[in-house]
Backbone as CSV, one residue per row, in Angstrom:
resi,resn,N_x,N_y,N_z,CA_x,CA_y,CA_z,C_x,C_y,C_z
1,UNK,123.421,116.338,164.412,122.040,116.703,164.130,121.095,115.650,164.698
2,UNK,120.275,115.679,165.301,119.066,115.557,166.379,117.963,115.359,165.246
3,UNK,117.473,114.952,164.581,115.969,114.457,164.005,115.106,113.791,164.472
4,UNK,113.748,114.552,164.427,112.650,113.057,164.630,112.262,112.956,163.219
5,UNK,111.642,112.095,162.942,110.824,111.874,161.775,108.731,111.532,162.534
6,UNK,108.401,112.631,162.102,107.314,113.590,162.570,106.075,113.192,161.890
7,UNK,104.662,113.008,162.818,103.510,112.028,161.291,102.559,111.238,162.895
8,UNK,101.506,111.400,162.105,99.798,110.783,162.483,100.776,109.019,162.500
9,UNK,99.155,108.370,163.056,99.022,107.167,162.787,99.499,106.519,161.091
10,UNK,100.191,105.978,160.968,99.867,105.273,159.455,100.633,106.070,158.267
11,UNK,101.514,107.000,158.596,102.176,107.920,157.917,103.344,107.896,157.442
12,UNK,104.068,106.897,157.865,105.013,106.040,157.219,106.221,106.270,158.022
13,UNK,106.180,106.444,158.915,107.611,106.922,160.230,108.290,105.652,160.377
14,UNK,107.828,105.247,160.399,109.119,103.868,160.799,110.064,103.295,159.646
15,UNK,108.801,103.069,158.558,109.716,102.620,157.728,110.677,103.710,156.781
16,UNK,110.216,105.229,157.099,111.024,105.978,156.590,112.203,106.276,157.305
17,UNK,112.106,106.354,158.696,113.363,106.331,159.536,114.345,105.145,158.900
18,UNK,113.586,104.083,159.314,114.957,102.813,159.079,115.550,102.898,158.051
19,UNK,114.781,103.013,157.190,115.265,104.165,155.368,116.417,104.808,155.372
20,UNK,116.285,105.809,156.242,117.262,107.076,156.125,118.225,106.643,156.980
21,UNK,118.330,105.948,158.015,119.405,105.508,158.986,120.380,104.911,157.839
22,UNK,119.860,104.024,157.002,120.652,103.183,156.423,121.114,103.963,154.786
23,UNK,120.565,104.903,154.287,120.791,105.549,153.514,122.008,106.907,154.269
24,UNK,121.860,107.420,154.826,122.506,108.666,155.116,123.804,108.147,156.264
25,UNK,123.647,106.917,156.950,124.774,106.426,157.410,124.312,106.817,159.053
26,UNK,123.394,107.012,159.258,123.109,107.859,160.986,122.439,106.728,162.013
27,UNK,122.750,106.717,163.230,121.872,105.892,164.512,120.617,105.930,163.969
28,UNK,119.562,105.335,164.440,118.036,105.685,164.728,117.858,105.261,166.034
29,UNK,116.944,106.123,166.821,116.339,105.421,167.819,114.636,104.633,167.859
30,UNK,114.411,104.119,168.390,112.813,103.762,168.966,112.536,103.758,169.867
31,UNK,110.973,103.663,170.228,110.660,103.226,171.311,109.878,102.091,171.412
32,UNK,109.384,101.380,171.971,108.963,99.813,171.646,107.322,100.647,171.822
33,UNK,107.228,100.058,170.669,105.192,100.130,169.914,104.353,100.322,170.967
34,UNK,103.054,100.673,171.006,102.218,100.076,172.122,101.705,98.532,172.051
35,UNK,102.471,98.298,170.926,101.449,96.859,170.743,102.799,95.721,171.466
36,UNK,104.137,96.398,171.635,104.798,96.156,172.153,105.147,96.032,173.956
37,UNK,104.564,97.003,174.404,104.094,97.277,175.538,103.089,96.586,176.563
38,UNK,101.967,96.843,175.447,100.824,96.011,176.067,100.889,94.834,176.418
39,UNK,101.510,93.651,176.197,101.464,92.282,177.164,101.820,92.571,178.216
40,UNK,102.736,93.776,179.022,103.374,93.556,179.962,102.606,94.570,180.476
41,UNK,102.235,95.862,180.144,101.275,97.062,180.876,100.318,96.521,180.963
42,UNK,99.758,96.011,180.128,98.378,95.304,180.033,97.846,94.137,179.695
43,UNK,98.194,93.176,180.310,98.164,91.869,179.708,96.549,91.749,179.616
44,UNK,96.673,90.638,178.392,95.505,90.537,177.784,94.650,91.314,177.134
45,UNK,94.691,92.528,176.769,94.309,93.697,176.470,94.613,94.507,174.891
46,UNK,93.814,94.347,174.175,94.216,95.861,173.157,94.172,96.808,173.023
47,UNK,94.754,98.073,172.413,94.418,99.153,172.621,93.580,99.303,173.205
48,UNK,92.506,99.093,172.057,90.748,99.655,171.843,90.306,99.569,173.196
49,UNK,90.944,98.108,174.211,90.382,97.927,175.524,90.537,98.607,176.911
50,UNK,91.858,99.658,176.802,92.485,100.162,177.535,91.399,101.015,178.204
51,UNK,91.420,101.208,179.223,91.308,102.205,180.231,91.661,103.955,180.019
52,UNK,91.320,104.621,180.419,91.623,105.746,180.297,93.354,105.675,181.454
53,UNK,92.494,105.340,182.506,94.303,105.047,183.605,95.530,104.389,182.679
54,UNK,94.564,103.003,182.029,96.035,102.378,181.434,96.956,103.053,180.105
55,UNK,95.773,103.804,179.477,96.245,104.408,178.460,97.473,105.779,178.895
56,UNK,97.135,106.215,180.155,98.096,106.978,180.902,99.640,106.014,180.910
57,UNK,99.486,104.930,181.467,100.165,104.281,181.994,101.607,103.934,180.571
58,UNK,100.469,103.391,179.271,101.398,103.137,178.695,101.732,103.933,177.447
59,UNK,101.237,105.453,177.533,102.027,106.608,177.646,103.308,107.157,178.397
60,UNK,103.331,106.915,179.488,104.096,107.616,179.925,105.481,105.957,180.244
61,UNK,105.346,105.012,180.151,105.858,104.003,179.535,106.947,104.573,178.452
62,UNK,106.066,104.463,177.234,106.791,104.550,175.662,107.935,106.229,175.966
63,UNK,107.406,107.244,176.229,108.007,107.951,177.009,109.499,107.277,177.693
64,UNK,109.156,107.050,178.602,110.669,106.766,179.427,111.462,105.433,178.667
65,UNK,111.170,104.918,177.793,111.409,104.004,176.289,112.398,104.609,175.344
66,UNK,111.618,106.178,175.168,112.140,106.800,174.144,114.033,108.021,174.988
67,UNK,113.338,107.504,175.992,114.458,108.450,176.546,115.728,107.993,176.668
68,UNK,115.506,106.607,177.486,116.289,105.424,177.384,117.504,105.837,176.127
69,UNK,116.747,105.522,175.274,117.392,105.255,173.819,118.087,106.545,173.232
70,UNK,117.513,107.785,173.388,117.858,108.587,173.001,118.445,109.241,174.020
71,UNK,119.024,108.721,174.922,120.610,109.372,175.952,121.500,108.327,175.226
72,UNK,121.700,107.197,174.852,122.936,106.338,174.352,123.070,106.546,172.911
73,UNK,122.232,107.686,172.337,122.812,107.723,170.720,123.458,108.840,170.748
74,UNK,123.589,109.864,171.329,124.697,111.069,171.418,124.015,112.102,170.574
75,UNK,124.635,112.703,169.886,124.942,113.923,169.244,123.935,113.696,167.828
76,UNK,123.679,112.759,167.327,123.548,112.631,165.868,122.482,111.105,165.898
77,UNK,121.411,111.276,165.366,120.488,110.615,165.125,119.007,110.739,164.683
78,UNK,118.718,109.801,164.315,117.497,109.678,163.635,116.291,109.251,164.517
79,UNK,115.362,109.595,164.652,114.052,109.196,165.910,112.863,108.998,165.323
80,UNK,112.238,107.857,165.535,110.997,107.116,164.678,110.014,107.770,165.704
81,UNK,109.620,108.892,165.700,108.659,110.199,166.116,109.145,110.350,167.389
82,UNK,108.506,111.064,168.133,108.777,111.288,169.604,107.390,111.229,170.340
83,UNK,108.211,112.004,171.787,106.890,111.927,172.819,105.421,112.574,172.726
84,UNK,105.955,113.419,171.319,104.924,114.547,171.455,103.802,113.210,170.734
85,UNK,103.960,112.573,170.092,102.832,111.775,169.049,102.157,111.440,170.287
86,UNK,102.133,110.736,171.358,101.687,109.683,172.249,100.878,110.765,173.366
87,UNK,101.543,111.875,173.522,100.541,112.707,174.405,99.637,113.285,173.927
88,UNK,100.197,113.217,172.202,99.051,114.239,171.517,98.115,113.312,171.411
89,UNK,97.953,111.775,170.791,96.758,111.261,170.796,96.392,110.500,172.347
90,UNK,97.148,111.190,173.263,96.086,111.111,174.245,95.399,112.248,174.546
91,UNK,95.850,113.322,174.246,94.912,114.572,174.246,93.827,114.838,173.519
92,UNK,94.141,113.561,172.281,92.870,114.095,171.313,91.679,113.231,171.536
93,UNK,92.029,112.135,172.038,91.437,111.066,173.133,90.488,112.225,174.158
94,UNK,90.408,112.860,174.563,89.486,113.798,175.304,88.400,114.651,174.391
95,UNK,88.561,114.995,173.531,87.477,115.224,172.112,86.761,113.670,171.553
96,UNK,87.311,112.845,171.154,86.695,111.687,170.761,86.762,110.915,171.489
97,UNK,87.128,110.558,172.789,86.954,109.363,173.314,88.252,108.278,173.835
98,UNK,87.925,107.665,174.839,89.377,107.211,174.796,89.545,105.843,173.708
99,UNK,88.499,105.516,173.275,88.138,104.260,172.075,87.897,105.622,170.850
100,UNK,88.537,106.029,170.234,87.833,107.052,168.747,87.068,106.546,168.137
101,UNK,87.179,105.185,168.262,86.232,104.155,166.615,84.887,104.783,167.917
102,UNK,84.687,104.802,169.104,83.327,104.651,169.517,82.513,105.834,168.875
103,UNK,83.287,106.408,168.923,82.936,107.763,168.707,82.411,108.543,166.700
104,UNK,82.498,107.664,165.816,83.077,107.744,164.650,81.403,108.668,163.846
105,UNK,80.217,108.113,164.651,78.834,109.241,164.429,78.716,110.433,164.479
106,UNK,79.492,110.845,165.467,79.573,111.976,165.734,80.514,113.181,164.700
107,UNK,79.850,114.752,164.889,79.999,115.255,163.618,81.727,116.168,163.541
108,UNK,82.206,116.864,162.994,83.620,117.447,163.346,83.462,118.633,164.473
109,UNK,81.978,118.593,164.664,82.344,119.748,165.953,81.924,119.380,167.128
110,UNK,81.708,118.235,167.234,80.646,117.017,168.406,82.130,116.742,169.405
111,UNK,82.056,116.526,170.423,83.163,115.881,171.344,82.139,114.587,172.065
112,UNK,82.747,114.190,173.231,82.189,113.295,173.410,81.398,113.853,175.072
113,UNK,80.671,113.065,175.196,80.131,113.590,176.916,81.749,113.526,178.172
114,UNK,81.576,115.116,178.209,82.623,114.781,179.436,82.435,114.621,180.923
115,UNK,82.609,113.447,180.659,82.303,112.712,181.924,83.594,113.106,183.241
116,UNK,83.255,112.594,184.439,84.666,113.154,185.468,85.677,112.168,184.365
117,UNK,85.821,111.235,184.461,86.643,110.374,184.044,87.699,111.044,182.781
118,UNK,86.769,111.619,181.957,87.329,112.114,181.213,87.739,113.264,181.247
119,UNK,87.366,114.230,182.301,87.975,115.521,182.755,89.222,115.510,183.603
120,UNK,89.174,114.044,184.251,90.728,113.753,185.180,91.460,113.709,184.215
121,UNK,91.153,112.820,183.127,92.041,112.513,181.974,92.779,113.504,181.341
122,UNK,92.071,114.524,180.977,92.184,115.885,180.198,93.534,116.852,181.401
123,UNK,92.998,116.148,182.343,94.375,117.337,183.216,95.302,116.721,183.296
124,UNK,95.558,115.210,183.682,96.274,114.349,183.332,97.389,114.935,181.776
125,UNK,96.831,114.723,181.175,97.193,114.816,179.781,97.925,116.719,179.929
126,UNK,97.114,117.568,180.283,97.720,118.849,180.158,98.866,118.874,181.109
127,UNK,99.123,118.045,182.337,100.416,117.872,182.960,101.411,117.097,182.529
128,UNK,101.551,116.100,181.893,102.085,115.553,180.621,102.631,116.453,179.873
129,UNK,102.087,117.164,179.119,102.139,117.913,178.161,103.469,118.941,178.855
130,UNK,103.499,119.559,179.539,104.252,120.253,180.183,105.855,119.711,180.122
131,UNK,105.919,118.379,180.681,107.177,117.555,180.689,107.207,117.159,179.389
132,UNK,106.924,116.751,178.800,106.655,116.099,177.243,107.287,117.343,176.386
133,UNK,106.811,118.169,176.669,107.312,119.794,175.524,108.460,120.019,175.909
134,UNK,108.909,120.423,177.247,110.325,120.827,177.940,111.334,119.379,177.135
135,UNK,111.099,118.081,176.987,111.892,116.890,176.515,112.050,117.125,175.072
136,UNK,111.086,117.582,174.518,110.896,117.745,173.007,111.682,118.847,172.242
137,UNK,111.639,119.685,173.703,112.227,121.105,173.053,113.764,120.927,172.799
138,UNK,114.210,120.285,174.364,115.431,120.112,174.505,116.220,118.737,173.550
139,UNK,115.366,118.017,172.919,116.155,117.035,172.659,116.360,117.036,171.086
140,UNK,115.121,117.742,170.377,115.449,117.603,168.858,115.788,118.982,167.751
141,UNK,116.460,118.672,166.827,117.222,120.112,166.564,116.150,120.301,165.158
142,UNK,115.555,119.466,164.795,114.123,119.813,163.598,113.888,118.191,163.423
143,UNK,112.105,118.672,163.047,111.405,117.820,162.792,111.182,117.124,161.319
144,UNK,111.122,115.987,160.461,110.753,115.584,159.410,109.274,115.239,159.263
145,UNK,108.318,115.932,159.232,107.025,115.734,159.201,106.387,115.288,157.548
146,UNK,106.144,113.767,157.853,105.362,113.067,157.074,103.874,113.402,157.039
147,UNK,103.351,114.103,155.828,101.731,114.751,155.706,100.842,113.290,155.793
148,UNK,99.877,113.030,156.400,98.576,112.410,156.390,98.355,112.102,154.994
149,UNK,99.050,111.331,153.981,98.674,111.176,152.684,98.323,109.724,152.573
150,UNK,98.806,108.882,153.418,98.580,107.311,153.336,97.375,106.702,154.133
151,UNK,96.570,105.597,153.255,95.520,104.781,153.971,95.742,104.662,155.527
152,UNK,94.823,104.458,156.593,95.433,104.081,157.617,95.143,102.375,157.530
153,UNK,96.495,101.565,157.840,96.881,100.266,157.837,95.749,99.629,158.874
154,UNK,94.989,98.960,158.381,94.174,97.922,158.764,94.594,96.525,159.355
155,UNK,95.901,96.603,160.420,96.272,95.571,161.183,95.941,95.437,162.742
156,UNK,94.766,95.776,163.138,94.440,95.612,164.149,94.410,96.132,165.349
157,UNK,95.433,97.181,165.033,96.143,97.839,166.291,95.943,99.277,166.446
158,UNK,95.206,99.794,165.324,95.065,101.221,165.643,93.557,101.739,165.609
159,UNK,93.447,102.054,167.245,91.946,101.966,167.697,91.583,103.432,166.886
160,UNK,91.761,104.090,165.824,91.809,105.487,165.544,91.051,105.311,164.079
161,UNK,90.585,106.692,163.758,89.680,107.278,162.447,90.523,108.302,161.869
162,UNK,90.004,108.743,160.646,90.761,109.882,159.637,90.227,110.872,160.862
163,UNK,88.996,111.607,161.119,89.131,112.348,162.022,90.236,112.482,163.075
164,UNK,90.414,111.194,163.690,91.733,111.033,164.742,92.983,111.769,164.288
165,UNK,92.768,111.011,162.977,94.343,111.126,162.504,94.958,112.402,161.947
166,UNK,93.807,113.350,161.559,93.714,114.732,161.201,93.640,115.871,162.134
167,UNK,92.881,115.325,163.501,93.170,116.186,163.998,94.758,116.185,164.988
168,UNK,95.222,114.560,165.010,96.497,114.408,165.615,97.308,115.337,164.504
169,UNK,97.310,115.185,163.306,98.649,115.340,162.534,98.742,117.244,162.875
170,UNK,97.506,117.807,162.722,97.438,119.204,162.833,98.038,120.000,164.579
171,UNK,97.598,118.954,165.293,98.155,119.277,166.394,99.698,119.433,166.938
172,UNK,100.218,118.033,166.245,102.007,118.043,166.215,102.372,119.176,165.483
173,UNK,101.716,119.936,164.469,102.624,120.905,163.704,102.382,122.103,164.278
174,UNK,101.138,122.051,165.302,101.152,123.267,166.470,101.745,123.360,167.154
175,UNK,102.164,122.529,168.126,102.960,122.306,168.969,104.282,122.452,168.269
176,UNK,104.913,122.148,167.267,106.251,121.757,166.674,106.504,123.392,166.715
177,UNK,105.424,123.925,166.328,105.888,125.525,166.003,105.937,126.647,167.062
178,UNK,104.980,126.060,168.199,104.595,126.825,169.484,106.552,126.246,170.379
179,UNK,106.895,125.503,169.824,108.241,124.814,170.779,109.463,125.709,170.046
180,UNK,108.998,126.236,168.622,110.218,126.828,167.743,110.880,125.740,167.551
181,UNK,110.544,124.603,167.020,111.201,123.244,165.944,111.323,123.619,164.649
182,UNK,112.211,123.590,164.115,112.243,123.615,162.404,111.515,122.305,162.237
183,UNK,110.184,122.631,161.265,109.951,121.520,160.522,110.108,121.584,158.946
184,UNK,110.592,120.049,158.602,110.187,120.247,157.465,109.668,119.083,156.777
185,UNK,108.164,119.304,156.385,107.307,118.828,155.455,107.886,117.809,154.118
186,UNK,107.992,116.386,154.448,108.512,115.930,152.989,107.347,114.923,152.774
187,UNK,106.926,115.137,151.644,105.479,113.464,151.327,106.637,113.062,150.039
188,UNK,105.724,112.348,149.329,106.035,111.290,148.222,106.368,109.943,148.710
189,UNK,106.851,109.094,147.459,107.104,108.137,147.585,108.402,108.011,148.431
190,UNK,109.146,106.948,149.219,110.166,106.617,150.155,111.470,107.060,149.039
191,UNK,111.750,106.798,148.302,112.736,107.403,147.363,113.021,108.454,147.303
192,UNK,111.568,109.806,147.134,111.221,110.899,146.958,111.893,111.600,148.431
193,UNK,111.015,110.631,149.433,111.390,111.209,150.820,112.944,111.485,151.170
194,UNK,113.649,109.934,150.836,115.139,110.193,151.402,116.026,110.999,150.755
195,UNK,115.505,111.288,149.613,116.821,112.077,148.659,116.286,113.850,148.843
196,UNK,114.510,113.977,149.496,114.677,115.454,149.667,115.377,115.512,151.503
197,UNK,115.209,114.682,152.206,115.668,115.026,153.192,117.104,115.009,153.168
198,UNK,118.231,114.010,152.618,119.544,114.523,152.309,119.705,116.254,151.647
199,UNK,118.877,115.828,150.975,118.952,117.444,150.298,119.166,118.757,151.113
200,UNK,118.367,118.557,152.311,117.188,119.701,152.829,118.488,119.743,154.341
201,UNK,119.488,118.291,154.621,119.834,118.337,155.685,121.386,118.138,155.004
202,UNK,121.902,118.701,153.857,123.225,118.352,153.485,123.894,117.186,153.730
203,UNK,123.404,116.034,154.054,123.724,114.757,154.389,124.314,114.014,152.782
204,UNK,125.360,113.072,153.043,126.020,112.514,152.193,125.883,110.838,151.994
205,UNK,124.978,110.736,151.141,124.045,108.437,151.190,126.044,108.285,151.136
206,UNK,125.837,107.316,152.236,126.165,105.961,152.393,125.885,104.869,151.086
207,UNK,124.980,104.640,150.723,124.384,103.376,149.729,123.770,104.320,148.939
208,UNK,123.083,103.148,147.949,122.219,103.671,147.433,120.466,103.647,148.087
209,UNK,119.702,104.704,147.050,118.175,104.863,148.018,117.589,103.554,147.478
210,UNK,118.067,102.094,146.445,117.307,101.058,146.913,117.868,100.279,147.777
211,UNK,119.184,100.266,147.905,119.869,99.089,148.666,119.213,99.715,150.262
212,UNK,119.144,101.113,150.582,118.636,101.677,151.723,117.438,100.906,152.230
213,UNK,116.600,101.086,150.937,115.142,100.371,151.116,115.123,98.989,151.412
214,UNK,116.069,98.168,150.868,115.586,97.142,150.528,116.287,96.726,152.037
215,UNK,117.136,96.750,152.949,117.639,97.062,154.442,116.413,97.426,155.416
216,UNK,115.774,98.389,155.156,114.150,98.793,155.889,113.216,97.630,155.701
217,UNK,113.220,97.315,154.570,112.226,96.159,154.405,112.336,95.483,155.068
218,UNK,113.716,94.489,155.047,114.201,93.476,155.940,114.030,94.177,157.474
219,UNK,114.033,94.737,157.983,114.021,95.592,159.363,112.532,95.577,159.563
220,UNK,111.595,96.104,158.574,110.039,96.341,159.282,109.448,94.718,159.322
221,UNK,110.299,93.898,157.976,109.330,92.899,158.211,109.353,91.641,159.317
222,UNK,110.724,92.432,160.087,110.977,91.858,161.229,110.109,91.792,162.994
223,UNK,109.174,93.174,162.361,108.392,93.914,163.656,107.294,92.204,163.606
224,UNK,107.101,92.444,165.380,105.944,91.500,165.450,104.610,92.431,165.314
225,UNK,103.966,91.511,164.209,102.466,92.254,164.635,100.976,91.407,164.930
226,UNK,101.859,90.642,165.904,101.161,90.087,166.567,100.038,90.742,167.275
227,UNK,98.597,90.633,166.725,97.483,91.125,167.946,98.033,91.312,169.330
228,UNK,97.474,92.250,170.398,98.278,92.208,171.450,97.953,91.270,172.348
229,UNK,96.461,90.942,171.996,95.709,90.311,173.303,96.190,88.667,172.970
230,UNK,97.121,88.554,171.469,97.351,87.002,171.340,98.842,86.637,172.182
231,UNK,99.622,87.689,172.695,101.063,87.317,172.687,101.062,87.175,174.534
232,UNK,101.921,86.410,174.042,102.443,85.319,175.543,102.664,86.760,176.473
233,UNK,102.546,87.432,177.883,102.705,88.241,178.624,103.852,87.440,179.170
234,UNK,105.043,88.357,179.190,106.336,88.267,179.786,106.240,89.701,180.455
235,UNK,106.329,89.481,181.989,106.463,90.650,182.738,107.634,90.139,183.846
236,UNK,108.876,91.407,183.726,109.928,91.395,184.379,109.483,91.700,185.933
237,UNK,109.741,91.021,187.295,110.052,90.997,188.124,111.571,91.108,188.842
């Protein structure tokens, strides 16, 4: 069985994946963050600063990241979201902006001036979309979609608004359904989450759902979250 674990900005995908890897006994894959990315796509740079080009760039990056990883786990694994998240908020990036915070006055039916820049972008993004769906279709056998119920995390790195994040989360479950993905919808607390998704996927814990947790913890609190524009740029030649 093929899973992503499915969800907006701030929705709890990572640390619910590493959760369930270690609870249900299964691989997980990743793909390295954008905040991970950026010293080397973009040195010196944060999100918020990106380019409409670079934001292409380290899209389609995290992309060939996620692919990487998910040809060496085989048959059976767990996936801390997929490609569809990264094209979708670059698509939604063409309604608000390629910065969203710039945009945050404006009303739910306002877009932003489309400029050429942002009309290259927009086709950009709909050719994307094309390869991105055909990868999505073929690679996952159902989705775990985490609902928009959590604050969005105030660490620096996510150039995005509840608007952003509402209209991203609504978009993945269009797409999830326009591809024919089984999704299925789990919120609550991380406890709540792993014991309905064993449930929902006949899976048999390995551990228990705190020793699971308390394994994730140690795992997320390992992520750097280092600002991007502070970390040393190491670029492979």
């Amino acid at each position: 069985m093929r899973l992503a674990i499915s969800g907006t900005y701030s929705s709890g995908k990572t640390f619910t994946t590493y959760a369930l890897a270690h609870y249900a006994g299964i691989p997980r894959t990743r793909a390295r963050t954008m905040r991970e990315l950026l010293p080397e796509a973009v040195p010196g740079k944060t999100l918020e600063q990106c380019t409409a080009a670079e934001l292409v760039q380290l899209i389609v990056r995290r992309h060939v990241d996620r692919i990487l990883h998910e040809s060496r786990a085989g048959d059976t694994f767990v996936s801390d979201g997929t490609s569809l998240q990264e094209w979708i908020y670059g698509s939604v990036r063409v309604i608000v902006g390629i910065n969203p915070n710039d945009s945050m006055h404006l009303s739910e039916l306002e877009s932003v001036e489309r400029t050429a820049d942002i009309r290259v972008f927009e086709q950009v993004m709909e050719q994307l979309g094309v390869a991105y769906k055909q990868h999505v279709r073929t690679t996952y056998d159902a989705f775990i979609h985490l609902p928009n119920e959590l604050a969005l995390a105030k660490d620096g790195h996510r150039p995005v608004n509840e608007r952003f994040r509402s209209m991203a989360d609504e978009r993945l479950l269009e797409v999830a359904a326009e591809l024919g993905i089984p999704v299925h919808v789990v919120g609550g607390t991380i406890p709540e989450r792993l014991d309905k998704i064993v449930e929902i996927f006949g899976m048999t814990p390995v551990t228990t759902v705190e020793k699971a947790i308390e394994l994730a913890q140690q795992e997320y609190q390992a992520i750097d979250m280092t600002i991007e524009s502070d970390r040393a740029s190491v670029v492979v030649r």
